[in-house]
C-alpha angles and dihedrals in degrees: 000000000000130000107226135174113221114227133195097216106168170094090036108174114211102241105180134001112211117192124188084251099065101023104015094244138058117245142132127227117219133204122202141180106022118261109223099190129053094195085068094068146054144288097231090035092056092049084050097066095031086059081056108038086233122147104246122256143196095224127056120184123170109211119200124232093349107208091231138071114238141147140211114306107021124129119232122202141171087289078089085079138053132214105271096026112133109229134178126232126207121204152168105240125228108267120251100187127208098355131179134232102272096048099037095036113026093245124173092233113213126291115289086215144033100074096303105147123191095342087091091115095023119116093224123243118343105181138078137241126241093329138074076347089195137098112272111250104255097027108155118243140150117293141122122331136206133356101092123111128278154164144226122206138209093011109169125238103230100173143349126214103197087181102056092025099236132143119212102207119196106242132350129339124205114261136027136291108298092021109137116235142186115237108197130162120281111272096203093034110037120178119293089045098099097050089044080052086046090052091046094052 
């Protein structure tokens, strides 16, 4: 059995193709999920896609120095990946809210016995004496958890369904059921890595 987390990866529509020429970079704009309806963006947005003949859409992601060719107007979808490729996946964490020390921070937590009364979930003393007689910068303390951005690395590819455009990904992925999130190659592992680790084998 393998834990795997199911991904709509497609059909992702090239919005725009930007060359060092024109931009000064390379890089290729992305829309995904379909907008219905045209009263819910932008003017600017909407002029956006009309410049470019592109079906409108609700997400817009720019990725850098995209491994494909690929011009204005093509759809993308999870054919990008193999069976076996690493990728990593960005994502917007689940909220947690206002969360104490032990939760947000992994802290001990006082003793339960002994006489310790009401410092059971406290995170102990946090100033100084004399000097410098002030809280350190960075101390951790309680505060608010979750929802900010993160990445997982070196996630494996375990299947690829071309025809419903889905991506099977090998463990857990940041965010909540329906979260939107970027799946890009593996940085540390680029293609080509898992077959090198086969052949080693």
């Amino acid at each position: 059995m393998v834990p795997v987390t199911v991904v709509l990866a497609g059909p992702n529509r090239v919005v725009q193709v930007k060359t060092v020429e024109t931009d000064g970079y390379n890089a290729v704009q992305l829309g995904f999920d379909d907008q219905k309806k045209e009263t819910r963006l932008t003017k600017p947005l909407l002029g956006h896609f009309k410049k470019n003949s592109v079906q409108a859409t609700k997400r817009l992601k720019e990725i850098r120095d995209f491994s494909k060719e690929v011009k204005v107007g093509d759809v993308v979808g999870p054919d990008l990946f193999a069976v076996g490729d690493y990728v990593d996946a960005i994502g917007v964490t689940k909220g947690r809210g206002f969360e104490g020390v032990v939760k947000r921070h992994g802290f001990r937590g006082g003793d339960m016995t002994h006489g310790a009364k009401g410092w059971h979930r406290r995170s102990g003393a946090i100033g100084q004496r004399l000097f410098p007689g002030t809280v350190m910068r960075g101390m951790k303390m309680p505060g608010h958890m979750g929802q900010v951005q993160r990445t997982a690395q070196n996630l494996q590819v375990v299947q690829v369904r071309s025809e419903d455009n889905v991506l099977l990904i090998r463990g857990a992925i940041p965010g909540s059921k329906g979260d939107y999130v970027v799946i890009r190659e593996s940085k540390k592992n680029p293609k080509g890595a898992a077959k090198a680790e086969v052949a080693k084998k």
